[in-house]
VEXDREN-2710 file (C-alpha; in Angstrom, 1 decimal):
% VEXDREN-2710
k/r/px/py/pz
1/UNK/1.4/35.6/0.5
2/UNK/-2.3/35.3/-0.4
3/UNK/-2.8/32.2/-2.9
4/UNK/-3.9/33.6/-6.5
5/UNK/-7.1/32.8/-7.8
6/UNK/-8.0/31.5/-11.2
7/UNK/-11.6/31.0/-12.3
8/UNK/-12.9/27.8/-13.2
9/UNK/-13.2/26.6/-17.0
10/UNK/-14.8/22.9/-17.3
11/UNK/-16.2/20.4/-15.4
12/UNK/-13.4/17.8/-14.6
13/UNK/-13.0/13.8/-16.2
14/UNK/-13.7/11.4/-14.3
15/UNK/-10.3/10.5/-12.3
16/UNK/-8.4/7.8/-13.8
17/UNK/-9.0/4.7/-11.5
18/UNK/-4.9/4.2/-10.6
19/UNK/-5.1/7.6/-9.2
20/UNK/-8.3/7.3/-6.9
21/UNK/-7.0/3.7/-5.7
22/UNK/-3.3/2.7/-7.2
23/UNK/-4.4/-0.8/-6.4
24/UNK/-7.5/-0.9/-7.9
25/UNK/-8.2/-3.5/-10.7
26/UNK/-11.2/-4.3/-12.7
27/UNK/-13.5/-6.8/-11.3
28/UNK/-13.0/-10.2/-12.8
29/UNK/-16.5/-12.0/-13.9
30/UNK/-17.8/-15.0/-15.2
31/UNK/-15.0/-17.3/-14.1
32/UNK/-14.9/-21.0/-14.0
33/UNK/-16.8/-23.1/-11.9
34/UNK/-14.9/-24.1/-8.7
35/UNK/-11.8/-26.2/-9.6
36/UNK/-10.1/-28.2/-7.4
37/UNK/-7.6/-26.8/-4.1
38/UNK/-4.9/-27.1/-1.9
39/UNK/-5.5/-29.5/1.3
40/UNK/-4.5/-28.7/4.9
41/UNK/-1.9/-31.3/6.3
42/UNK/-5.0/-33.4/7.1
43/UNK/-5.9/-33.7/3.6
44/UNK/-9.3/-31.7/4.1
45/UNK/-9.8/-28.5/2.1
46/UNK/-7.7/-25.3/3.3
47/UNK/-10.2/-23.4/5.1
48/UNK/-13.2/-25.7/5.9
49/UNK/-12.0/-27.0/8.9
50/UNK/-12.2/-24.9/12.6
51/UNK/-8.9/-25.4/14.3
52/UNK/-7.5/-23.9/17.2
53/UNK/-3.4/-23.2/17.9
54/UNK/-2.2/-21.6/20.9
55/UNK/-4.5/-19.0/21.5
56/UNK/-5.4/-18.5/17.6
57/UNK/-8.8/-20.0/16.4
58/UNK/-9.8/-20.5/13.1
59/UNK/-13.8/-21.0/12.2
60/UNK/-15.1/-21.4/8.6
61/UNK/-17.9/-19.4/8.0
62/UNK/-19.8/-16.2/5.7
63/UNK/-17.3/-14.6/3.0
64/UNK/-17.0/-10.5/4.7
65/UNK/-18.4/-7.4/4.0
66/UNK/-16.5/-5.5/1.9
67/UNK/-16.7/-1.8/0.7
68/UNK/-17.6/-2.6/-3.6
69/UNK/-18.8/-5.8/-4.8
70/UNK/-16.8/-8.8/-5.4
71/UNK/-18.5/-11.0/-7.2
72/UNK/-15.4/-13.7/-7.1
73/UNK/-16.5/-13.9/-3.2
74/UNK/-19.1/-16.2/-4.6
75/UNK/-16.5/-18.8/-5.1
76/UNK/-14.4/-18.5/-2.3
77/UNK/-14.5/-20.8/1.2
78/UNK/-14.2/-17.8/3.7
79/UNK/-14.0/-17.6/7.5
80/UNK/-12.4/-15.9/10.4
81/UNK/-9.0/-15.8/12.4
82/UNK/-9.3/-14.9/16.6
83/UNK/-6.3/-13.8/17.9
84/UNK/-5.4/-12.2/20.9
85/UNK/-5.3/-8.0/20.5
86/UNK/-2.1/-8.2/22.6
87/UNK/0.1/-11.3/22.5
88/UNK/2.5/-10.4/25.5
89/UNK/-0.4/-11.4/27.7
90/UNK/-0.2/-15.0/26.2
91/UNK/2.1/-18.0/26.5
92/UNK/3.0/-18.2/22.8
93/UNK/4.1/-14.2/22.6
94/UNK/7.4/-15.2/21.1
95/UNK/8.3/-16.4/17.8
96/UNK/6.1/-19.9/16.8
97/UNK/8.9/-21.8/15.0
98/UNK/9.0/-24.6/17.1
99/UNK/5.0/-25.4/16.9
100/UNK/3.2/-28.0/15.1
101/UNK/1.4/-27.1/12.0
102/UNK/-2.0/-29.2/12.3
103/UNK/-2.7/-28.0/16.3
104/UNK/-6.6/-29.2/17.7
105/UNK/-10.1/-28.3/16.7
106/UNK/-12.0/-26.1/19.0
107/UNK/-14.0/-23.0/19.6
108/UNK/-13.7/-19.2/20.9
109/UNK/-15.9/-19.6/23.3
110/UNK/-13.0/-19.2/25.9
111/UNK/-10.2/-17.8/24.1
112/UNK/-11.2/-14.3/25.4
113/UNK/-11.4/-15.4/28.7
114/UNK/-8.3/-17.4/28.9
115/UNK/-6.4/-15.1/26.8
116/UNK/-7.7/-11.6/27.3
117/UNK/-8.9/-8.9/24.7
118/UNK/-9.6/-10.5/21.1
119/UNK/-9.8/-9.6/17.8
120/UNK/-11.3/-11.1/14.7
121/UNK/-9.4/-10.9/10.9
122/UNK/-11.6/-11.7/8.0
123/UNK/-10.1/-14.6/5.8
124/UNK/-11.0/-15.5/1.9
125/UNK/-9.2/-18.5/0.1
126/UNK/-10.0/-18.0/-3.4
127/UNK/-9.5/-21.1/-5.4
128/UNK/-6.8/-22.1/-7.8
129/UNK/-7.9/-21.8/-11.9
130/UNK/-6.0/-25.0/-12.6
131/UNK/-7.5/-28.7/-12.4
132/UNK/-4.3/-29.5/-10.7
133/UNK/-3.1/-26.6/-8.1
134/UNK/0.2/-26.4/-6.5
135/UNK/-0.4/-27.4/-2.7
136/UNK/1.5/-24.6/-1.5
137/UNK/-0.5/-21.8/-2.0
138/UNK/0.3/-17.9/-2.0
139/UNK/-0.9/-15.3/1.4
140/UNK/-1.1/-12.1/-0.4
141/UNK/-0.2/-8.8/2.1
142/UNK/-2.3/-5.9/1.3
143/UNK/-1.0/-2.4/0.5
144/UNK/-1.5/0.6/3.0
145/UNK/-0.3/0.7/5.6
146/UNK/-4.3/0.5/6.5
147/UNK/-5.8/-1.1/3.0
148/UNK/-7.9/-4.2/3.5
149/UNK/-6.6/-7.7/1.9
150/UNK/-10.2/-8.5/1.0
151/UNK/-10.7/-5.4/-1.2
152/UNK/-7.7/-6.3/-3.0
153/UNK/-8.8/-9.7/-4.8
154/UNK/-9.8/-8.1/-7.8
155/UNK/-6.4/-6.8/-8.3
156/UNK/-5.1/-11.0/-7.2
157/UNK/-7.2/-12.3/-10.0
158/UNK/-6.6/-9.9/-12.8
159/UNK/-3.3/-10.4/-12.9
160/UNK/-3.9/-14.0/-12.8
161/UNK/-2.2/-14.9/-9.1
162/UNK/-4.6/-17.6/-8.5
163/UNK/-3.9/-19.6/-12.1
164/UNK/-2.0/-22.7/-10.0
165/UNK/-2.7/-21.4/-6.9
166/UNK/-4.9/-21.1/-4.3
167/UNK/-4.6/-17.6/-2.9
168/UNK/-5.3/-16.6/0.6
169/UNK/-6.7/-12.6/1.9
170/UNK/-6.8/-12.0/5.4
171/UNK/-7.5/-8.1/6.7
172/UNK/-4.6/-7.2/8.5
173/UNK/-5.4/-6.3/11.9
174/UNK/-7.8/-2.6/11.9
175/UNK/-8.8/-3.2/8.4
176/UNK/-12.0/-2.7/7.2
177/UNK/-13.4/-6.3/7.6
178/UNK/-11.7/-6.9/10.9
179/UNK/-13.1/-6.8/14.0
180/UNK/-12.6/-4.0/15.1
181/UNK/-12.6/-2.0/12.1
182/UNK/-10.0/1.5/12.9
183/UNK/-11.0/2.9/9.7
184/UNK/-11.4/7.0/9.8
185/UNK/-14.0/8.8/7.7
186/UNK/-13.4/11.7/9.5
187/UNK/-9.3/12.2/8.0
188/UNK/-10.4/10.9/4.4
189/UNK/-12.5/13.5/4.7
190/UNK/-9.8/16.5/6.0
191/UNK/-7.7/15.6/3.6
192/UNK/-10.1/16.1/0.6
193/UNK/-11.0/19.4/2.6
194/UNK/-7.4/20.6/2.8
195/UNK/-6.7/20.4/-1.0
196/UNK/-8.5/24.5/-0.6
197/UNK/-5.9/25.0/2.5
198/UNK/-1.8/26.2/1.8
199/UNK/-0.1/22.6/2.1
200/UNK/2.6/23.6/4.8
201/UNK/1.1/26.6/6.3
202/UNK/1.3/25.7/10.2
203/UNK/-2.8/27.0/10.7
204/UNK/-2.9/23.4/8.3
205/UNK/-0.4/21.3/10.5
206/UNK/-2.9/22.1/13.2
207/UNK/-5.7/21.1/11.4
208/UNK/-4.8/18.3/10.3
209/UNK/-3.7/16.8/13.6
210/UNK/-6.8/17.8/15.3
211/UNK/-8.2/15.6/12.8
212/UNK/-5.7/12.7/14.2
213/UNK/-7.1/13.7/17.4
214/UNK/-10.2/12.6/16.6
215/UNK/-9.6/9.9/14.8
216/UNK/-7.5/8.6/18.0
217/UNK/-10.7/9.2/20.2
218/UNK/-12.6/7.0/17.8
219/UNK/-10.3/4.2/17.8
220/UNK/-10.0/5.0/21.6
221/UNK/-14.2/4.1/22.2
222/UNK/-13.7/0.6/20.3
223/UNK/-11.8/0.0/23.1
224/UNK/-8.9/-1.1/20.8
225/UNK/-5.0/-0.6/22.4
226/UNK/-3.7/1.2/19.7
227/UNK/0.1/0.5/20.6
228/UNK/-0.6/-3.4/19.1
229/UNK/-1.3/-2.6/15.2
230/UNK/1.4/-3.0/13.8
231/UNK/3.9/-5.3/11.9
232/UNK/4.9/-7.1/15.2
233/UNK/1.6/-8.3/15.8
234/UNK/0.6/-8.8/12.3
235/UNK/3.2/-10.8/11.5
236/UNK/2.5/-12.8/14.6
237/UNK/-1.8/-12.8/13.2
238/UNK/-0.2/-14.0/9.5
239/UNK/2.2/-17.0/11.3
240/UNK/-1.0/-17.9/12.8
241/UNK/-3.3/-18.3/10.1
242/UNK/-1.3/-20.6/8.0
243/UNK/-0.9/-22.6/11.5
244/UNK/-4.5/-23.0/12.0
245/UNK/-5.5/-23.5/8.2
246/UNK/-3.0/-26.1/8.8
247/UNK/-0.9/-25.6/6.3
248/UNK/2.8/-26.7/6.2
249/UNK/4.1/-24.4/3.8
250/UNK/2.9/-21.7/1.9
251/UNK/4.4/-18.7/-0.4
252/UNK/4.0/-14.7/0.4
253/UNK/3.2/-11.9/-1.9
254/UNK/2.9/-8.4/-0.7
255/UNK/3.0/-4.9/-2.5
256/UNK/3.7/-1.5/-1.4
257/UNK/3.6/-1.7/2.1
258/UNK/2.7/-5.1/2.0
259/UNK/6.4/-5.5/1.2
260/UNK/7.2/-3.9/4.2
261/UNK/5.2/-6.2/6.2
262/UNK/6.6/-9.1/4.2
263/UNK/10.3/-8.9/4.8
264/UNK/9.5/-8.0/9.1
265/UNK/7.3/-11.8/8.4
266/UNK/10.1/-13.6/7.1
267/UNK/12.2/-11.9/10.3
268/UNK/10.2/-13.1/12.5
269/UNK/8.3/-16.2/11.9
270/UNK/10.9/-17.8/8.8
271/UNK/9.0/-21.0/9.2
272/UNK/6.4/-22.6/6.7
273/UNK/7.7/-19.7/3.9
274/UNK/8.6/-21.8/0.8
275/UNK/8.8/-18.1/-1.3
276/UNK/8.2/-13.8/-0.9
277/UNK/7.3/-11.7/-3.5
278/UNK/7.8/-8.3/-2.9
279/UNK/6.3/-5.6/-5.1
280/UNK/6.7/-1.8/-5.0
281/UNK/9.4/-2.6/-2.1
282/UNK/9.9/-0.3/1.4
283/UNK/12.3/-2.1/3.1
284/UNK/11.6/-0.9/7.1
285/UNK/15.3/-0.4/7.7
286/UNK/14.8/2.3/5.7
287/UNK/11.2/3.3/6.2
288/UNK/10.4/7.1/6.8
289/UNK/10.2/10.6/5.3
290/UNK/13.8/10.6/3.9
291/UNK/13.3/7.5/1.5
292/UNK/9.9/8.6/0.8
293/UNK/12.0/12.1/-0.9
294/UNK/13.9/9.6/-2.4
295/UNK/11.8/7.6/-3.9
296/UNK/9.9/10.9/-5.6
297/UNK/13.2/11.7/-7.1
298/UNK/13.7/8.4/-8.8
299/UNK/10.1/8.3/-9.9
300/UNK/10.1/12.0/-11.3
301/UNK/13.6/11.7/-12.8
302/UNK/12.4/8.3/-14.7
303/UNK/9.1/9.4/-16.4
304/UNK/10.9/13.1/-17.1
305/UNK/13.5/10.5/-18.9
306/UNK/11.0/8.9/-20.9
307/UNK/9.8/11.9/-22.6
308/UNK/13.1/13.1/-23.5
309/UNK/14.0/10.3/-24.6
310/UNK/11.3/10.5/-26.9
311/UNK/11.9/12.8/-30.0
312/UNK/7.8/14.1/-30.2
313/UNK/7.8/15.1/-26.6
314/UNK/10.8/16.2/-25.6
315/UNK/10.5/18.6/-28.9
316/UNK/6.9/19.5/-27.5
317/UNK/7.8/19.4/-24.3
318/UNK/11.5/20.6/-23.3
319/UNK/13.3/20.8/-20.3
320/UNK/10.2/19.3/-18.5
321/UNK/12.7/18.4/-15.9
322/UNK/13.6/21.8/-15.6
323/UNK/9.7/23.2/-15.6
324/UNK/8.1/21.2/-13.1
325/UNK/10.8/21.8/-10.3
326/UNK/11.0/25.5/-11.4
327/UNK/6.7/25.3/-11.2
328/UNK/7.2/23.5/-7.4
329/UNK/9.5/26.4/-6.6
330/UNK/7.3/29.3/-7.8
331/UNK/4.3/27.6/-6.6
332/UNK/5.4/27.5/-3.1
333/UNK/6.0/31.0/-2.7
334/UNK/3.3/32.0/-4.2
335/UNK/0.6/29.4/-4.5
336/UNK/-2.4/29.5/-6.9
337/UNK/-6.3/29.1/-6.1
338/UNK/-9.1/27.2/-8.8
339/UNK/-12.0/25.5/-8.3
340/UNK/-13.1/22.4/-9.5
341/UNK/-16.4/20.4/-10.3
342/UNK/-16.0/16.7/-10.0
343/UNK/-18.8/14.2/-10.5
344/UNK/-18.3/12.7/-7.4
345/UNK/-19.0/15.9/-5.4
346/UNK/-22.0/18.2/-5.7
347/UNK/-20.3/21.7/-4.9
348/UNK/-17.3/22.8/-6.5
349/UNK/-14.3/22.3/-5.2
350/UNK/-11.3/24.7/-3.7
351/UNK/-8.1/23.5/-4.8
352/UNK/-4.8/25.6/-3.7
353/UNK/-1.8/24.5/-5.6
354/UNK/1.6/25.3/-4.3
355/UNK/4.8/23.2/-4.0
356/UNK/3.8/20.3/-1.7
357/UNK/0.3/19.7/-3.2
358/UNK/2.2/20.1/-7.1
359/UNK/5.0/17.2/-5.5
360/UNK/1.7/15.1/-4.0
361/UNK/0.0/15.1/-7.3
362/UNK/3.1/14.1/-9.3
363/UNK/3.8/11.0/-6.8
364/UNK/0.5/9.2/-8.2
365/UNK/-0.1/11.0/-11.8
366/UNK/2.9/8.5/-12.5
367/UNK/0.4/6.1/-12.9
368/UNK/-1.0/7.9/-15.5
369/UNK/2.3/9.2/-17.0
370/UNK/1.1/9.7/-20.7
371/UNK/-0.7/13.1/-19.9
372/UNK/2.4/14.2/-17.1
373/UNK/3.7/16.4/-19.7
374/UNK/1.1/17.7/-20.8
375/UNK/-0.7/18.7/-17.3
376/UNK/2.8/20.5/-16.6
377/UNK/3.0/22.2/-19.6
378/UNK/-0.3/23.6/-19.2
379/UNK/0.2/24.5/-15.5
380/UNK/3.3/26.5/-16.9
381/UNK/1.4/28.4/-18.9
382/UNK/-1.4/29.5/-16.0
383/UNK/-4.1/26.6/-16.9
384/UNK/-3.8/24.5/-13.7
385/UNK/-7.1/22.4/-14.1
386/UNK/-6.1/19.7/-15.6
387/UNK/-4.2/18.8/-12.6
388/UNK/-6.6/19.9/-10.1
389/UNK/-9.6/17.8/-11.3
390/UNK/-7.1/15.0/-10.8
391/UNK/-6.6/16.1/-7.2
392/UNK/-10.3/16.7/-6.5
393/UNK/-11.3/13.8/-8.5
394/UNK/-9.0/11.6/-6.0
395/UNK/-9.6/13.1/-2.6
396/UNK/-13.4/13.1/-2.8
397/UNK/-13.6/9.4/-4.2
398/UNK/-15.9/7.2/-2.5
399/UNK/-12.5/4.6/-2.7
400/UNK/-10.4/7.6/-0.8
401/UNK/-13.6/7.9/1.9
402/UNK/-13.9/5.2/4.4
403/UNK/-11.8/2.3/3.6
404/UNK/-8.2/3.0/4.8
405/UNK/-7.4/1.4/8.5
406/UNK/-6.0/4.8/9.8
407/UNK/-5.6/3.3/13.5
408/UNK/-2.9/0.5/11.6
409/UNK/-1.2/3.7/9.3
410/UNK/-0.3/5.3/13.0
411/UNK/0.2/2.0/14.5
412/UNK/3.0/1.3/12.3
413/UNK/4.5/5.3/11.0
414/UNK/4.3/5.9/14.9
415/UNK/5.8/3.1/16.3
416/UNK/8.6/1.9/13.8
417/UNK/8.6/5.1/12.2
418/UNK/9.0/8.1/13.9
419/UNK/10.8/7.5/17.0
420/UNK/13.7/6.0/14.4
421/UNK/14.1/9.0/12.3
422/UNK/13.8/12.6/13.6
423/UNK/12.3/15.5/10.9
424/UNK/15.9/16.5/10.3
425/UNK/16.2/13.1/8.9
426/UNK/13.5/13.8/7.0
427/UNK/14.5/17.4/6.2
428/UNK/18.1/16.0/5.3
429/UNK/16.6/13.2/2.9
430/UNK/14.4/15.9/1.3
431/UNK/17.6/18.4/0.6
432/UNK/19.6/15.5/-0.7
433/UNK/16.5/14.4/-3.5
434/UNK/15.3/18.0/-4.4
435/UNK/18.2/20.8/-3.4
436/UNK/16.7/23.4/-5.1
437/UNK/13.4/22.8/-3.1
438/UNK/12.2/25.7/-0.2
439/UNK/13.1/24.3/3.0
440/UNK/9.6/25.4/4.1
441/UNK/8.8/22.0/2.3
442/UNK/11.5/19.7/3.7
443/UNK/10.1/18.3/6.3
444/UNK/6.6/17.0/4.9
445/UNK/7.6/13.9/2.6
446/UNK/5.1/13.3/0.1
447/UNK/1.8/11.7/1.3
448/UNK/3.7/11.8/5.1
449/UNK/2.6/15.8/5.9
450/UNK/2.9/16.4/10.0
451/UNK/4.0/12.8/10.5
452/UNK/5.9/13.9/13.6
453/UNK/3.4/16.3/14.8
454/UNK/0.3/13.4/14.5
455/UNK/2.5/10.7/16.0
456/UNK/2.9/13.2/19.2
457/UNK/-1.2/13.3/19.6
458/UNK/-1.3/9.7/18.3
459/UNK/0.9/8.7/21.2
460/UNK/2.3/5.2/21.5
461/UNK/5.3/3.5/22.7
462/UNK/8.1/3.2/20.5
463/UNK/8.3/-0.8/18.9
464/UNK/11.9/-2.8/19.7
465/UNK/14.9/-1.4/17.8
466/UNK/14.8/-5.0/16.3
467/UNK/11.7/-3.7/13.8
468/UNK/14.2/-1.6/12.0
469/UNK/16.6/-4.3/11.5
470/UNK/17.5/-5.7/7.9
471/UNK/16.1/-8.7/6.8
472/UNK/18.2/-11.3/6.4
473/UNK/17.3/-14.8/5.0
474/UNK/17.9/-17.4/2.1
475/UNK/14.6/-17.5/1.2
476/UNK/13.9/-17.2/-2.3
477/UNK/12.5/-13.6/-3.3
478/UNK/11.5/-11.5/-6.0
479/UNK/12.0/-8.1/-5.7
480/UNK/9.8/-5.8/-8.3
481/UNK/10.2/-2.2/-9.1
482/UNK/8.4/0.2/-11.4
483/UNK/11.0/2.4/-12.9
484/UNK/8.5/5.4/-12.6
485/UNK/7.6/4.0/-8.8
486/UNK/7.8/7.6/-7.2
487/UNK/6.0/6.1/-3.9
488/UNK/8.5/3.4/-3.2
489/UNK/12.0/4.4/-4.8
490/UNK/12.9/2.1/-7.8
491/UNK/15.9/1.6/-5.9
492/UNK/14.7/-0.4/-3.1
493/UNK/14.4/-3.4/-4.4
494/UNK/18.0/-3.9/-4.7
495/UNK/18.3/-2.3/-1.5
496/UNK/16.6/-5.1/-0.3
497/UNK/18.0/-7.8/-2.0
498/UNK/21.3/-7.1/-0.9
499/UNK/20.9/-9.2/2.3
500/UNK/18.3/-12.0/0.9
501/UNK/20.8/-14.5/-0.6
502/UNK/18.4/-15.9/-3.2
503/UNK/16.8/-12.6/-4.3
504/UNK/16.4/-11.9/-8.0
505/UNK/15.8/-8.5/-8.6
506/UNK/13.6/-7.0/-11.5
507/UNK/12.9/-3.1/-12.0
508/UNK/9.9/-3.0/-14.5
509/UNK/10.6/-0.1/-17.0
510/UNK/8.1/2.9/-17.6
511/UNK/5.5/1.4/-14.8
512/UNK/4.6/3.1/-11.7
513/UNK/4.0/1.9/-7.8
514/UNK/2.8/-1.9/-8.0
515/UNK/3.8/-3.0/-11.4
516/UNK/1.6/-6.1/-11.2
517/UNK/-1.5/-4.1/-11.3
518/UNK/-0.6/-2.4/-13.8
519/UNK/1.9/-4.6/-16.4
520/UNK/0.8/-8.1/-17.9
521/UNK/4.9/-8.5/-17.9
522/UNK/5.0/-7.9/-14.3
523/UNK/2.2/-10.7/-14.0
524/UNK/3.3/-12.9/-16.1
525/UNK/6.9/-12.7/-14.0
526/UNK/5.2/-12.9/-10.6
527/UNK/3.3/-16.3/-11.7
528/UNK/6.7/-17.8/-13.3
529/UNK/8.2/-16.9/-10.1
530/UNK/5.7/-19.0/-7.7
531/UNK/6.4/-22.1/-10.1
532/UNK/10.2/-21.5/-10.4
533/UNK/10.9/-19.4/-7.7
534/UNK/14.8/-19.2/-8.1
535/UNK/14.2/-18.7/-12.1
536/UNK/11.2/-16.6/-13.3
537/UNK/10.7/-15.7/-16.6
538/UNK/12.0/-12.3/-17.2
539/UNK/12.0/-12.3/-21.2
540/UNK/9.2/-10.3/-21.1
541/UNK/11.4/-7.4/-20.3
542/UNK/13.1/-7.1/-23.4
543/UNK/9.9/-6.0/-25.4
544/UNK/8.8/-3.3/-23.3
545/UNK/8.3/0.3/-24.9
546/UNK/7.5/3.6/-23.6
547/UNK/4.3/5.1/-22.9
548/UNK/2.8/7.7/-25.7
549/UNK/3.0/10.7/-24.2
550/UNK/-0.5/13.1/-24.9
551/UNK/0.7/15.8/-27.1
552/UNK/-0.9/19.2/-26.9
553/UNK/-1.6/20.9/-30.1
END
């Protein structure tokens, strides 16, 4: 059925930052002069010394490029890591516990030759606040899969990560201040297209992986080997770094799929980890479509809680529950069609909203859960802008064009991914979190649509069974959840924990994906956790109250 059309009525907000970028922090300025800092196992500065290990090089030099300003770059000691592309043509391809921590000094100059293909990771050491920093500081793994670790230390530093600590960004191999960079403008720039296309229509399945297609031919004329992004080698690039910075030991914390990357890390190179934080937590066990349904239900179900928990909404607002999955139903059989205008985007914008886009734009307005209720409520009642400016508003970005490592997101989703769990898995996953959903939806997860179909014309060997084994270690960890996380189920983190003998496990009530960026609790928790790591301070919890939800007159 032809989508209906409604007319425009008002030029659109501006898009709440936590939806264009859910990692996105406010730039911290007019810190402290440069305090003191954690010293390499030779008692020199981390990060000002060159040092080669095996075949990994590490040369102090200019702070990178990166997409915004970061002022804070000012202050950092900065460099690069050279690694080979593809360690099974080395001698140390295999797990690196047995090396020494210090290694030689040296230079690339024949690492490529010796070694083969090369690749170059960006690395920033911002300093420690303190007069007196912890030696061991903290590696923080970067969202995505495909966000650059770089672009993230405004996020570090708002939430105060670097108080006692030095803390340490590398881009993960592809990202946008590697070398070479597999970033795709031309998919950011489909998928703002596609918000005027029918979400599961098959003519858009097409579409979109023609747009893989050519996003595969671009990584293709960097002459990168697009089977060696992913966690395998990245953990391998991370175990590297800390040998080659020289330090002993050193403590990780990742987010979203950062967490993912994380507990494969601790699998595989165990050594030199004093403690992992995990935040907004996708174990790769697990990792797929199905949990993806999963972790939309829990999200949903929590912030739809709230407000009827909440006297004021839940008499302004009733059965919300009910309205929105009623709304996804209806919408997918017989979707709607706006426009838009957004400031970030000259011409107006097409928007068609059916059941998939209405799930997709749920999964992030949890982040800004206080107008939810509203935006539903007015979408029930044929006024669907509110929610489409938010869409537009996102997809046309400058943050959503440009900046996300597409040749890592199919390096990982198509080797540790896809070949593990077939679309009925997926299909199966989605019956079991929505049953009352159109199986025309099923098999497109939220923010995975055609996963299957772009890992066929991405086309890469499957990684070892091994990368979809549990992680077990004693290790302390922190596992956080958002309780309206509806990106990475709340769930998980006790998933998780269940095989990590020193985990403690904290689900963050009424915050969405990443509670540190978004909850001084979750911050304050995190920091408690690097000084104490098998005792943080959770008393924070206690005092934590529900959002306000916006209520329409």
């Amino acid at each position: 059925m032809s989508p209906r059309t409604i007319p425009g009525r008002r030029p659109a907000r501006r898009l709440p930052a936590a939806l264009a970028t859910a990692t996105a922090g406010a730039l911290v300025a007019g810190l402290a002069a440069i305090p003191a800092h954690a010293e390499s196992a030779a008692g020199d500065p981390v990060g000002t010394v060159a040092r080669t290990v095996g075949s990994a090089h590490f040369e102090p030099g200019p702070c990178p490029r990166t997409a915004d300003p970061i002022p804070d770059l000012a202050r950092a000691r900065c460099g690069t890591l050279t690694v080979p592309e593809r360690r099974s043509r080395t001698k140390d391809s295999k797990d690196s516990k047995g090396t020494g921590g210090t290694g030689s000094t040296g230079d690339t100059r024949d690492l490529k030759d010796q070694r083969g293909r090369t690749i170059t990771l960006a690395v920033a050491i911002m300093p420690a606040e303190s007069s007196r920093p912890a030696p061991d500081p903290i590696v923080w793994f970067a969202g995505g899969p495909g966000d650059d670790a770089v672009s993230e230390i405004p996020l570090a530093l708002a939430g105060n990560l670097n108080r006692d600590r030095d803390v340490i960004f590398m881009s993960q191999r592809g990202t946008y201040s590697a070398d070479p960079e597999l970033t795709c403008p031309d998919i950011d720039e489909f998928n703002a297209r596609a918000l005027g296309l029918v979400s599961n229509a098959p003519s858009t399945g097409r579409l979109h992986v023609r747009a893989t297609r050519v996003c595969r031919d671009r990584v293709d004329a960097t002459g990168a080997a697009r089977g060696t992004y992913n966690d395998i080698e990245s953990s391998a690039d991370y175990d590297a770094l800390r040998r080659t910075l020289g330090i002993r030991q050193w403590n990780v914390f990742g987010i979203s799929y950062g967490t993912h990357l994380a507990l494969n890390y601790m699998r595989l190179h165990p050594k030199g980890i004093r403690s992992v934080g995990i935040d907004g937590v996708l174990p790769p066990s697990i990792a797929g479509g199905a949990v993806t349904w999963k972790a939309a239900r829990e999200g949903f179900d929590g912030l739809f809680k709230a407000c009827e928990e909440q006297t004021d909404c839940n008499t302004r607002y009733p059965d919300l529950k009910a309205t929105f999955l009623r709304l996804v139903r209806e919408l997918e059989a017989d979707p709607i069609t706006t426009t838009v205008t957004v400031p970030v985007h000259p011409e107006p914008v097409k928007v068609v909203l059916d059941g998939g886009t209405l799930v997709n734009w749920l999964t992030s307005a949890t982040h800004v859960a206080s107008g939810v209720p509203r935006s539903i409520d007015e979408l029930a009642h044929g006024n669907p802008q509110r929610i489409a400016e938010q869409l537009a508003g996102g997809k046309y970005s400058p943050q959503a064009i440009g900046r996300v490592a597409h040749g890592l997101v199919y390096g990982v989703f198509c080797s540790q991914w896809t070949p593990y769990e077939s679309r009925a898995d997926i299909i199966r996953g989605g019956r079991r979190a929505f049953p009352s959903f159109p199986r025309s939806m099923l098999a497109n997860a939220p923010q995975l649509a055609w996963l299957h179909d772009d890992c066929r014309a991405w086309d890469i060997p499957a990684a070892p069974r091994s990368v979809r084994d549990v992680t077990r270690s004693d290790i302390p960890t922190l596992t956080l959840s958002g309780g309206f996380d509806a990106q990475t189920a709340p769930s998980n983190g006790a998933y998780a924990a269940r095989t990590l003998s020193r985990a403690t496990t904290v689900t963050v009530p009424y915050v969405a994906h990443v509670v540190f960026a978004d909850s001084q609790c979750a911050q304050t928790i995190t920091t408690s956790f690097f000084d104490r790591p098998t005792a943080p301070d959770t008393a924070c919890l206690a005092g934590l109250q529900p959002p306000q939800f916006d209520l329409a007159p």
